[in-house]
PDB file of N, CA, C and O in Angstrom, chain B, residues numbered from 101:
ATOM      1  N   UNK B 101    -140.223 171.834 -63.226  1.00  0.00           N
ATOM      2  CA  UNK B 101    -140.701 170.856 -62.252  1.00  0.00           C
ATOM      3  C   UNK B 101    -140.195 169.470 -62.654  1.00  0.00           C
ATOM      4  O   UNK B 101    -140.112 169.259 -63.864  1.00  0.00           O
ATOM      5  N   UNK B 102    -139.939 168.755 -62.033  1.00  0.00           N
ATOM      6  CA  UNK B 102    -139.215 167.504 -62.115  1.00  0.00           C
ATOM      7  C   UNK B 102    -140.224 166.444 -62.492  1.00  0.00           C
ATOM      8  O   UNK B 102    -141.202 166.449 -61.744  1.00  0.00           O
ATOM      9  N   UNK B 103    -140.254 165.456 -63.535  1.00  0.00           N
ATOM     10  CA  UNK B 103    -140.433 164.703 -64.241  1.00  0.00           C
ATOM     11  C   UNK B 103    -140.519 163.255 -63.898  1.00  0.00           C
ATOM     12  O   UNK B 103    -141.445 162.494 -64.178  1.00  0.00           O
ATOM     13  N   UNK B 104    -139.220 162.931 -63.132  1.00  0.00           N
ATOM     14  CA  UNK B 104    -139.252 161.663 -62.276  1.00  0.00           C
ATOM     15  C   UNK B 104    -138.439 161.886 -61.469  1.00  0.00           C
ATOM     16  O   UNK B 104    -137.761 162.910 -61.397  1.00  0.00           O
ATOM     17  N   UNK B 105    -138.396 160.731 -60.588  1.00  0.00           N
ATOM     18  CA  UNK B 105    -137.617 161.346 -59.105  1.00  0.00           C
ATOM     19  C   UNK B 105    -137.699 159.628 -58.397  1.00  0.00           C
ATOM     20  O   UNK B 105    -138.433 158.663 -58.609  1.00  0.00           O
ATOM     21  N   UNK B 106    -136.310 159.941 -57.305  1.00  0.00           N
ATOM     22  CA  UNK B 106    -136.024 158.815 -56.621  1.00  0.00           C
ATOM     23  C   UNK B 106    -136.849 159.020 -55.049  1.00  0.00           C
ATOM     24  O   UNK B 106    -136.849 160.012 -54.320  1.00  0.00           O
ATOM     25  N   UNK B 107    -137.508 157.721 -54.864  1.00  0.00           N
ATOM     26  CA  UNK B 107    -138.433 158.278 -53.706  1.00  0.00           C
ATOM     27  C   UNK B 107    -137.130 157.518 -52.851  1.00  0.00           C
ATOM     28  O   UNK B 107    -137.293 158.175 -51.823  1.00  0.00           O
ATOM     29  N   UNK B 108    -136.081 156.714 -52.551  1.00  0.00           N
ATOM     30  CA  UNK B 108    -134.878 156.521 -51.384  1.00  0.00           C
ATOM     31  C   UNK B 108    -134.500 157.923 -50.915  1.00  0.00           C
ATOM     32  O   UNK B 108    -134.316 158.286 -49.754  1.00  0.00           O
ATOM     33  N   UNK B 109    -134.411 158.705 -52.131  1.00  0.00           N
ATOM     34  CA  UNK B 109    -133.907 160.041 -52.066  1.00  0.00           C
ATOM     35  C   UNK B 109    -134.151 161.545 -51.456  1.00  0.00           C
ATOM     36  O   UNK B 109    -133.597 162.539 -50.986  1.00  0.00           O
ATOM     37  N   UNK B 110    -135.712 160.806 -51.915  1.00  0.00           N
ATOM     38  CA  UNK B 110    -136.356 162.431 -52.118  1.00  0.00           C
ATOM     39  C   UNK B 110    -135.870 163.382 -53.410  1.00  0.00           C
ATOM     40  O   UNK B 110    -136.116 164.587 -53.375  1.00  0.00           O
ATOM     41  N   UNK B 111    -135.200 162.817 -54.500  1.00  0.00           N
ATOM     42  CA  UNK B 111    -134.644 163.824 -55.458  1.00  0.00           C
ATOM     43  C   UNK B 111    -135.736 163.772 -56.818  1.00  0.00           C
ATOM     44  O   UNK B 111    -136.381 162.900 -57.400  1.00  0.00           O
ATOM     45  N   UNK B 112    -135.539 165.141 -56.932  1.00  0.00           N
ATOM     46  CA  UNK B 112    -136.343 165.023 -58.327  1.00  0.00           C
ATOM     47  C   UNK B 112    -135.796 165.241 -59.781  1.00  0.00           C
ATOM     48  O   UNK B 112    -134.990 166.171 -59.761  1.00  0.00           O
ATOM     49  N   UNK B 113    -135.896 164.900 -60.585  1.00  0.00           N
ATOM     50  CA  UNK B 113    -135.046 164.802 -62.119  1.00  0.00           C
ATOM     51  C   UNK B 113    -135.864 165.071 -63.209  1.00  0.00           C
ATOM     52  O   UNK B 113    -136.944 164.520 -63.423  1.00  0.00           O
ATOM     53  N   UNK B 114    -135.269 166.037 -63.987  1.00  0.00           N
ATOM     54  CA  UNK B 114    -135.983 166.540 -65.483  1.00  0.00           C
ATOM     55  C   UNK B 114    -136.066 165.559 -66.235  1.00  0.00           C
ATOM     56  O   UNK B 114    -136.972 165.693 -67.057  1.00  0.00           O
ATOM     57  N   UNK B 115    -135.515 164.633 -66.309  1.00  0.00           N
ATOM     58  CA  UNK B 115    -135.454 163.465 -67.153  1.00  0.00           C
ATOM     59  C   UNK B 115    -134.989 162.071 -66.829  1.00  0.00           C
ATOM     60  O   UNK B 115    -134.495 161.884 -65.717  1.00  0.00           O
ATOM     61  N   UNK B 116    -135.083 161.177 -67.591  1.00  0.00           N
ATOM     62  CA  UNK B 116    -134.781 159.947 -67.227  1.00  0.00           C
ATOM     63  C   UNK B 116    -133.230 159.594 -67.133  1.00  0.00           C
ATOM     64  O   UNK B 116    -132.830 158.833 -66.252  1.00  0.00           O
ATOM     65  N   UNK B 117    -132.296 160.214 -68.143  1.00  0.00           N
ATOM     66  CA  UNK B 117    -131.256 160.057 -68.024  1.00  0.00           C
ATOM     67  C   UNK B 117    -130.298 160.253 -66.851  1.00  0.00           C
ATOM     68  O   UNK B 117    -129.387 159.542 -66.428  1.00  0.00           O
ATOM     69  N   UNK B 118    -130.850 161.611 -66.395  1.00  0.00           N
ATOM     70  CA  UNK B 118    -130.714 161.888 -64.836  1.00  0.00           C
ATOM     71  C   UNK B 118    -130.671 161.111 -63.947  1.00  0.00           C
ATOM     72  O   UNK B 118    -129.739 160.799 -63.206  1.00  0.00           O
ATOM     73  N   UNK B 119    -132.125 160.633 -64.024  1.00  0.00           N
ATOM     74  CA  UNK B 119    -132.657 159.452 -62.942  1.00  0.00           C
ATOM     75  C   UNK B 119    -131.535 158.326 -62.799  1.00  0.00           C
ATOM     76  O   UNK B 119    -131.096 157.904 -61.729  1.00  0.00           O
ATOM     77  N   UNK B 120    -131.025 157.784 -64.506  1.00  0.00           N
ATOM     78  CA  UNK B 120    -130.698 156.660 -64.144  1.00  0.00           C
ATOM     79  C   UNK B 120    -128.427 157.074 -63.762  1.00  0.00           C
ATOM     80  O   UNK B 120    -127.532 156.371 -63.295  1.00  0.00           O
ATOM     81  N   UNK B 121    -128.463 158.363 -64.241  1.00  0.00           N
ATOM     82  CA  UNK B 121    -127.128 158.650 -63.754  1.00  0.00           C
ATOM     83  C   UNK B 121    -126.826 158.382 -62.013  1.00  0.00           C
ATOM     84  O   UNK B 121    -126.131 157.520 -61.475  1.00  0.00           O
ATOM     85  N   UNK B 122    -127.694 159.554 -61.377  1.00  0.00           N
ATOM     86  CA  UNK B 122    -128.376 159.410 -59.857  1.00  0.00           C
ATOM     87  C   UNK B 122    -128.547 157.763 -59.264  1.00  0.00           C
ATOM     88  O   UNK B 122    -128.353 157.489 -58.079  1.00  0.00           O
ATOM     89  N   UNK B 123    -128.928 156.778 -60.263  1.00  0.00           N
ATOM     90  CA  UNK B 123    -129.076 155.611 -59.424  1.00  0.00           C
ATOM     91  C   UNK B 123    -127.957 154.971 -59.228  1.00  0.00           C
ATOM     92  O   UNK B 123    -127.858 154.006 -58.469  1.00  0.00           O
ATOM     93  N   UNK B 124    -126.750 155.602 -60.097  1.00  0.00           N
ATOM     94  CA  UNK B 124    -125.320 154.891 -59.979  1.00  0.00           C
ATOM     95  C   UNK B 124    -124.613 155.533 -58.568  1.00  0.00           C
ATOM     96  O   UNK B 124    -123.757 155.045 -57.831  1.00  0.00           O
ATOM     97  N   UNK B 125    -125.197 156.587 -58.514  1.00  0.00           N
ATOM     98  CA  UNK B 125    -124.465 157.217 -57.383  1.00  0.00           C
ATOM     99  C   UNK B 125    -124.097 157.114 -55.787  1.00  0.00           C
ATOM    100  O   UNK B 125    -125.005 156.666 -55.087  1.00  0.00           O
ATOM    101  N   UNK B 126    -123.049 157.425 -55.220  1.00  0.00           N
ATOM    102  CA  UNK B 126    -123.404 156.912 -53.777  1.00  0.00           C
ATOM    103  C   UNK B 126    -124.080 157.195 -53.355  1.00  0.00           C
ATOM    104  O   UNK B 126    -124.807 156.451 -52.696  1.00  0.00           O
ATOM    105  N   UNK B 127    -124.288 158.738 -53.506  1.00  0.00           N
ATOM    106  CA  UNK B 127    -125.438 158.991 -52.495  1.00  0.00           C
ATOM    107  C   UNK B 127    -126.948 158.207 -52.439  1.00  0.00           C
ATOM    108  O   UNK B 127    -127.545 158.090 -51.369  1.00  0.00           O
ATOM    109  N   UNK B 128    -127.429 157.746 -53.568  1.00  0.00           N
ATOM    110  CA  UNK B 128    -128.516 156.956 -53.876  1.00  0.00           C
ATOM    111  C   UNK B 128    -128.016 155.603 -53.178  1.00  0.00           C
ATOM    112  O   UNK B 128    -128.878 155.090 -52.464  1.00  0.00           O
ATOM    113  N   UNK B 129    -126.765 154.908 -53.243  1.00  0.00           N
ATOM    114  CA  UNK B 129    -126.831 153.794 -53.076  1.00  0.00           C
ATOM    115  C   UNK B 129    -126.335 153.921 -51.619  1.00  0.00           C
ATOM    116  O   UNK B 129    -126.267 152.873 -50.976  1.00  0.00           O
ATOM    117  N   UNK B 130    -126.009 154.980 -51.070  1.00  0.00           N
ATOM    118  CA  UNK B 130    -126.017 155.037 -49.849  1.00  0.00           C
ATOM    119  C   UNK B 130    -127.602 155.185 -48.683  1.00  0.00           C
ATOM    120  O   UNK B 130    -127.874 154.946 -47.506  1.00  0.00           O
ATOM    121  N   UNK B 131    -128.220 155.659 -49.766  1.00  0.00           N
ATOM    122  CA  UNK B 131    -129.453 155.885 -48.769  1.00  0.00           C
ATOM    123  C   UNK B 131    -130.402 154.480 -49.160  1.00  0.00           C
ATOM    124  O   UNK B 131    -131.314 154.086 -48.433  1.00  0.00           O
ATOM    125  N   UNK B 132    -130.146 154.058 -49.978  1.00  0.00           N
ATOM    126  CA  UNK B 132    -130.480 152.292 -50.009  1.00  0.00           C
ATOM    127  C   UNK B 132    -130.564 151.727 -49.200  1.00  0.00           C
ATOM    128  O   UNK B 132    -131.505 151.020 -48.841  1.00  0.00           O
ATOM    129  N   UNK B 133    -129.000 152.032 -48.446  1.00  0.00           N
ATOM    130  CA  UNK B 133    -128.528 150.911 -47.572  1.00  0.00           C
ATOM    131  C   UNK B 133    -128.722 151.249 -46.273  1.00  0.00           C
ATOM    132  O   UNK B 133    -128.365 150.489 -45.373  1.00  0.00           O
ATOM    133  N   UNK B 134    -129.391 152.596 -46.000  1.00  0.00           N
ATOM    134  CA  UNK B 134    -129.239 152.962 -44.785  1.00  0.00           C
ATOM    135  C   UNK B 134    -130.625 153.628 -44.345  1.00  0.00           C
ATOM    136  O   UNK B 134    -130.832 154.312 -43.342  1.00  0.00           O
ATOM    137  N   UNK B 135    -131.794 153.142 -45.656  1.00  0.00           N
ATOM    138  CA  UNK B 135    -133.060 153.989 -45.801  1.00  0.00           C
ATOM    139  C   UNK B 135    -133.397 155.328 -44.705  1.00  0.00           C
ATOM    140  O   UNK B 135    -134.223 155.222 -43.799  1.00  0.00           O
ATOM    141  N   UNK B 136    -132.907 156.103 -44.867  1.00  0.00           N
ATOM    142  CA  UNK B 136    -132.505 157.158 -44.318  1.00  0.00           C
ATOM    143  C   UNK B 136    -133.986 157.484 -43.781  1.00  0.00           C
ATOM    144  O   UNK B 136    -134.881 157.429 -44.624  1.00  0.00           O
ATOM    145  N   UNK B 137    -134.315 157.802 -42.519  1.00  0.00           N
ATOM    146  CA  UNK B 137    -135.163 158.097 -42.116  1.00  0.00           C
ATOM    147  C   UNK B 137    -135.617 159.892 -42.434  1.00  0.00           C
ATOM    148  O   UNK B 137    -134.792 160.774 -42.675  1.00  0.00           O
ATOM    149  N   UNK B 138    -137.394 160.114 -42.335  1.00  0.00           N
ATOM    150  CA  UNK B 138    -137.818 161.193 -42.546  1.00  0.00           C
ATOM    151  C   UNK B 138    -137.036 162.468 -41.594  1.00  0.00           C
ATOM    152  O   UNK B 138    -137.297 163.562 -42.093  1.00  0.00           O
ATOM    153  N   UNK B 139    -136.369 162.549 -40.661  1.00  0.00           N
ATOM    154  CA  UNK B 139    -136.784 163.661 -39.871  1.00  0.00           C
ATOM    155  C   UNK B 139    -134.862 163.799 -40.391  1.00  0.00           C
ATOM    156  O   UNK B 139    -134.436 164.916 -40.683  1.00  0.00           O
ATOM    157  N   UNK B 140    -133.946 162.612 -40.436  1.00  0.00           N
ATOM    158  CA  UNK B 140    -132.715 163.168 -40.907  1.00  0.00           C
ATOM    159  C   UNK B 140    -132.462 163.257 -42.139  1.00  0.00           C
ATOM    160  O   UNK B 140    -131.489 163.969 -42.385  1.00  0.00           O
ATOM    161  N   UNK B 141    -133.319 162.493 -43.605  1.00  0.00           N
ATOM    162  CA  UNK B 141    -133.369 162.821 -44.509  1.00  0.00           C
ATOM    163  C   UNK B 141    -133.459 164.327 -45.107  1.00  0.00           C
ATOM    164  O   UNK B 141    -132.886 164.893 -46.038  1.00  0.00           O
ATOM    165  N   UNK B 142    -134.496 164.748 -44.099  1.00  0.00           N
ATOM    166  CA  UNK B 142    -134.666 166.203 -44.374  1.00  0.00           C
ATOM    167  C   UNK B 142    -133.722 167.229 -43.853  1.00  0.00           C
ATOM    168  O   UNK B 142    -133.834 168.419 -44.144  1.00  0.00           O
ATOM    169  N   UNK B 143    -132.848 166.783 -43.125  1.00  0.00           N
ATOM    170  CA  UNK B 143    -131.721 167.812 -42.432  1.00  0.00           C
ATOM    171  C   UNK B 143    -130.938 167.570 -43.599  1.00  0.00           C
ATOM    172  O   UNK B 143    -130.324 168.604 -43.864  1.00  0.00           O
ATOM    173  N   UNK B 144    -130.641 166.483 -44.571  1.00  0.00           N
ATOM    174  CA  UNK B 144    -129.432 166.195 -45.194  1.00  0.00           C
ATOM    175  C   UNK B 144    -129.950 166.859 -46.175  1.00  0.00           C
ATOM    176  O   UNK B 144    -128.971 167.181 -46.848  1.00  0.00           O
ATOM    177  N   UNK B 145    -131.202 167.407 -46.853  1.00  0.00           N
ATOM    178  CA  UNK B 145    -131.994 168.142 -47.781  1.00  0.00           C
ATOM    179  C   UNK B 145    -131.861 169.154 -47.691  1.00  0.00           C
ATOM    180  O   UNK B 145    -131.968 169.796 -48.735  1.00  0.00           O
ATOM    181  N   UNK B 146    -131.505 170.027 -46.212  1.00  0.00           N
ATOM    182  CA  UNK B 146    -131.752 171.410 -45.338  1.00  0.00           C
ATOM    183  C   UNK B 146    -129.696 171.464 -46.069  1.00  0.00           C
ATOM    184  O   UNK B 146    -129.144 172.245 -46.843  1.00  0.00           O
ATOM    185  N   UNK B 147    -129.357 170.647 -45.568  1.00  0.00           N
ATOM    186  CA  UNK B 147    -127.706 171.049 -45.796  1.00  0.00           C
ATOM    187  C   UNK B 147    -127.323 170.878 -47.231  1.00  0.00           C
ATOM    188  O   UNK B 147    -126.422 171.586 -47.683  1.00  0.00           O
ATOM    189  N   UNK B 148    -127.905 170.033 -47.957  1.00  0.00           N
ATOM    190  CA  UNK B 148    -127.443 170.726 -49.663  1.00  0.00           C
ATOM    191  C   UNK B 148    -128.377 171.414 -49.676  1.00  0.00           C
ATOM    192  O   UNK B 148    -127.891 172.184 -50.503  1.00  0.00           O
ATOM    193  N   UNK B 149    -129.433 171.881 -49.461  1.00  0.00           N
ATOM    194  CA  UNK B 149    -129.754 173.351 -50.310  1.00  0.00           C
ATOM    195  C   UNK B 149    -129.208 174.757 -49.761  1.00  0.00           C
ATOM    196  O   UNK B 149    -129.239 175.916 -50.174  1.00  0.00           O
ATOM    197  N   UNK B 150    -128.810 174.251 -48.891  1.00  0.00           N
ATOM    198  CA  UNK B 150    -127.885 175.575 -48.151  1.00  0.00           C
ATOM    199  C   UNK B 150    -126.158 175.358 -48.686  1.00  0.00           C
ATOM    200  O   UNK B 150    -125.276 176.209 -48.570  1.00  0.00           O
ATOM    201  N   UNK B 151    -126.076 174.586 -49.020  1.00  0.00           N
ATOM    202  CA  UNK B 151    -124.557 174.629 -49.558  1.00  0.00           C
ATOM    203  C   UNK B 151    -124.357 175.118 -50.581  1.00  0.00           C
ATOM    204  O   UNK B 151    -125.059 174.810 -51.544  1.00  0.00           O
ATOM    205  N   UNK B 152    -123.398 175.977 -50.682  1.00  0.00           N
ATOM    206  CA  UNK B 152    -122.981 176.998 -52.319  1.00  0.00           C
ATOM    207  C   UNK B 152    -121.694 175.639 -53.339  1.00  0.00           C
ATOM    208  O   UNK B 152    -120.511 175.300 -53.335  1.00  0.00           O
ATOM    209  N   UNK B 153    -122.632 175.413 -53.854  1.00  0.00           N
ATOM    210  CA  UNK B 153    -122.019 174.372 -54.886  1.00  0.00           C
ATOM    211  C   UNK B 153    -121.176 174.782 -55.507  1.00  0.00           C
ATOM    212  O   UNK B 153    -121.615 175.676 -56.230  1.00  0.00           O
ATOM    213  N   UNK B 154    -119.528 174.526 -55.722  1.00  0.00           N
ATOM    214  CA  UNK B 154    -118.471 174.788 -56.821  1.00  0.00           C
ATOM    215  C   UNK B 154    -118.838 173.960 -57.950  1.00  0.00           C
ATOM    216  O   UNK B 154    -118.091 174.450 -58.798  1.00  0.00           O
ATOM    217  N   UNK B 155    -119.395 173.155 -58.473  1.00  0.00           N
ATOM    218  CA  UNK B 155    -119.847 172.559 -59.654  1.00  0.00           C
ATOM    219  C   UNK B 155    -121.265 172.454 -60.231  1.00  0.00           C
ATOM    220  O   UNK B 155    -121.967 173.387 -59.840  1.00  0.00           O
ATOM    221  N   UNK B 156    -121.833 171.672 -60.970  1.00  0.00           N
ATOM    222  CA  UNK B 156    -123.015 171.216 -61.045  1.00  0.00           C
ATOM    223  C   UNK B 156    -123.201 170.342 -60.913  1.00  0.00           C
ATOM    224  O   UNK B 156    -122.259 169.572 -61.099  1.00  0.00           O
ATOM    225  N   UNK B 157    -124.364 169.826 -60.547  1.00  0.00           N
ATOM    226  CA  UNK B 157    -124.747 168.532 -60.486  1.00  0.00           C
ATOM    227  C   UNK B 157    -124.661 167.563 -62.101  1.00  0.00           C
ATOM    228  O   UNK B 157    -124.726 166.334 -62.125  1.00  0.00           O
ATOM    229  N   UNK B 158    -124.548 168.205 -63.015  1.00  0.00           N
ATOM    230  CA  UNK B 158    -124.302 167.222 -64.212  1.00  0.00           C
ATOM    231  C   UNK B 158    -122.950 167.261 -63.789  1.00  0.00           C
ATOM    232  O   UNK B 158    -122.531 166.271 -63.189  1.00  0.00           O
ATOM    233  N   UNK B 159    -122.035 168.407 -64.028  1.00  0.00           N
ATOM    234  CA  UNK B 159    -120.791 167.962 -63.590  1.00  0.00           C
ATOM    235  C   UNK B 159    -120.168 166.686 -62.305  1.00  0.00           C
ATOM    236  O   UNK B 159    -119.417 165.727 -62.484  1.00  0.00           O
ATOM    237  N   UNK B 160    -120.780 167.132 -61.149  1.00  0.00           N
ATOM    238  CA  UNK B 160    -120.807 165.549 -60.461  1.00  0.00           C
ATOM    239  C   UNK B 160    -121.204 164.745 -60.960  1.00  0.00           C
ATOM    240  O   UNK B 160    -120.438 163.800 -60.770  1.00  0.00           O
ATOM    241  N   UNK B 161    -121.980 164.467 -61.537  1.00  0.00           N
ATOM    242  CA  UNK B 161    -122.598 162.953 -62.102  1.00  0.00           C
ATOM    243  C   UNK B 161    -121.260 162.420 -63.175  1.00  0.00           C
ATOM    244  O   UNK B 161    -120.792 161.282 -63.213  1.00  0.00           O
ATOM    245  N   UNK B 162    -120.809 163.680 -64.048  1.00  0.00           N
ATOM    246  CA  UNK B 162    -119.625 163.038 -64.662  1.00  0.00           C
ATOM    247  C   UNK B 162    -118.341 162.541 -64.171  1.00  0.00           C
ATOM    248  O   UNK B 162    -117.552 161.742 -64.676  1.00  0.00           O
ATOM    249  N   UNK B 163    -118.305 163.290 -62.910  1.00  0.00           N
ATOM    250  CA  UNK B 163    -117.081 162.837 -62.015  1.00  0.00           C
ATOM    251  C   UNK B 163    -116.998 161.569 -61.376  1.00  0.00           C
ATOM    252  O   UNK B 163    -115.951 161.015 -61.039  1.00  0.00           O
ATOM    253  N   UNK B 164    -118.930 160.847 -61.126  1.00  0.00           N
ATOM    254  CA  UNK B 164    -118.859 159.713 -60.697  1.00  0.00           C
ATOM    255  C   UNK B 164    -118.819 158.629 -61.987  1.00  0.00           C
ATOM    256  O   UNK B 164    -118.234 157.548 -62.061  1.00  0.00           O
ATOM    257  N   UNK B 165    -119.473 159.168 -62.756  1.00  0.00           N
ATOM    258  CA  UNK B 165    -119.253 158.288 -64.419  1.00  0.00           C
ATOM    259  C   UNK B 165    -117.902 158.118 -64.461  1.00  0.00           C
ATOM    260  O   UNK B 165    -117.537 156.945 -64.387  1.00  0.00           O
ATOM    261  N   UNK B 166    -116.880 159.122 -64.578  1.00  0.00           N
ATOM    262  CA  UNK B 166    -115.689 158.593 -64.790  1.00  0.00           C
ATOM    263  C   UNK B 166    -114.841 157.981 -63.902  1.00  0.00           C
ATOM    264  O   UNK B 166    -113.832 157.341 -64.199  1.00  0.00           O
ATOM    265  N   UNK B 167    -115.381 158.245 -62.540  1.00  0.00           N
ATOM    266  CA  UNK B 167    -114.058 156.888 -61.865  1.00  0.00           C
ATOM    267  C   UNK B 167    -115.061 155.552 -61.733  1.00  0.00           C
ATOM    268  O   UNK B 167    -114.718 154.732 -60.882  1.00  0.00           O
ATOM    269  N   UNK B 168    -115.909 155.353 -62.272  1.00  0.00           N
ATOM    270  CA  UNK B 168    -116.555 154.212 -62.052  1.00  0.00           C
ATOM    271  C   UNK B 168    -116.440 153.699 -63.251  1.00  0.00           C
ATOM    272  O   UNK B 168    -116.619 152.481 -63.271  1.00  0.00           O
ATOM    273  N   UNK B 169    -116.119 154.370 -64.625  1.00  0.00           N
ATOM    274  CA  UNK B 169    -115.642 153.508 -65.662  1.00  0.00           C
ATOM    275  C   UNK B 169    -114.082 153.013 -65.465  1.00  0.00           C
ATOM    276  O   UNK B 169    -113.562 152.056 -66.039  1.00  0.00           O
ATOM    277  N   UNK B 170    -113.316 154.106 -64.288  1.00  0.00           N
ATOM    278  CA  UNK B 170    -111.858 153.833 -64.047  1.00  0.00           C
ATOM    279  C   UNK B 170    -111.825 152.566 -63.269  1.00  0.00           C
ATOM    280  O   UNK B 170    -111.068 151.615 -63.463  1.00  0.00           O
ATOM    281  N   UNK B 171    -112.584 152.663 -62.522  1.00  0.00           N
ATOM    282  CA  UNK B 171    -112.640 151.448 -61.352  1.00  0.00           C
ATOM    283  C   UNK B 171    -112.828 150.231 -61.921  1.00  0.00           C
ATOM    284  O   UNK B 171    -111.922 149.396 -61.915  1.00  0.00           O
ATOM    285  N   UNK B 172    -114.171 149.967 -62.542  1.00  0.00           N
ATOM    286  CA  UNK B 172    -114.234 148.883 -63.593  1.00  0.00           C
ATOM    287  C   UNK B 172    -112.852 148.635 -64.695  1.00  0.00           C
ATOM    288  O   UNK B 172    -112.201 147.590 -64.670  1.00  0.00           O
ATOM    289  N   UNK B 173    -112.638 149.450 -65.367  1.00  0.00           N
ATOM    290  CA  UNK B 173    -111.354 149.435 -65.779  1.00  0.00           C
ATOM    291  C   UNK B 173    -109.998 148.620 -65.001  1.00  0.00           C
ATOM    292  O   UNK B 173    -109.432 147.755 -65.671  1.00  0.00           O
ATOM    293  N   UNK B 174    -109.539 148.879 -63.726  1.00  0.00           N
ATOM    294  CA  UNK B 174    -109.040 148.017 -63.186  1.00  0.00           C
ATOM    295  C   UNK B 174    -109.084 147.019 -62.899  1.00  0.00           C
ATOM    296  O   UNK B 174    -108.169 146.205 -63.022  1.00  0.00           O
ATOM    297  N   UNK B 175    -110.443 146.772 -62.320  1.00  0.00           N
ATOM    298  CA  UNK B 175    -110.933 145.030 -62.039  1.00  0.00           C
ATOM    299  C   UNK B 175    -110.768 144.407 -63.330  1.00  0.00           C
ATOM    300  O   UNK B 175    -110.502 143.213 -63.187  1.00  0.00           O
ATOM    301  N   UNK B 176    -110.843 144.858 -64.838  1.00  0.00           N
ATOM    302  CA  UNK B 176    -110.849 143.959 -65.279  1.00  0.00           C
ATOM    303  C   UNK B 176    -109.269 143.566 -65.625  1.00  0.00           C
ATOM    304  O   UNK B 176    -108.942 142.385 -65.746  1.00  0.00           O
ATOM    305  N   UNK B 177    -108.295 144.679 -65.778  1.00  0.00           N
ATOM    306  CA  UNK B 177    -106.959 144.726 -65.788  1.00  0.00           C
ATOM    307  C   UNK B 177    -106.043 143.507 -64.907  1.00  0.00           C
ATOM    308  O   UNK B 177    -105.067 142.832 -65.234  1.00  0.00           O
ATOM    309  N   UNK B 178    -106.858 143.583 -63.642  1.00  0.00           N
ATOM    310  CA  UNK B 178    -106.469 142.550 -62.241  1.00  0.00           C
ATOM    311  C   UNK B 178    -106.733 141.265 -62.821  1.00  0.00           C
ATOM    312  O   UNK B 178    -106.579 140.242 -62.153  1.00  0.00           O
TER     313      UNK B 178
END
């Protein structure tokens, strides 16, 4: 059972580290910006749990860790 959790989201997380990986993410910072209402929040809930995932979710979180250290990386290069 999940531990802490993003209420923008609706997601729940075993741990904090999670939490704060998840807050870097678009999808979090997308539903920020767009406070996703109850009745389509939950369709977008209905369609990842019905989707057969090729990775994991730690694995995504590392995929967004690393182009966001790449990205930063450039700006400071520029």
């Amino acid at each position: 059972m999940p531990t802490v959790t993003c209420n923008a989201c609706n997601a729940g997380f075993d741990d904090e580290e999670q939490q704060r990986l998840h807050y870097r993410s678009e999808w979090h910072h997308y539903n920020l910006k767009h406070k996703v209402k109850l009745e389509q929040g939950l369709q977008m809930l209905t369609i990842l749990k019905s989707h057969e995932a090729k990775t994991t979710i730690l694995e995504d979180f590392d995929f967004y860790e690393q182009r966001e250290k790449a990205l930063q990386e450039n700006r400071h290069q520029q």
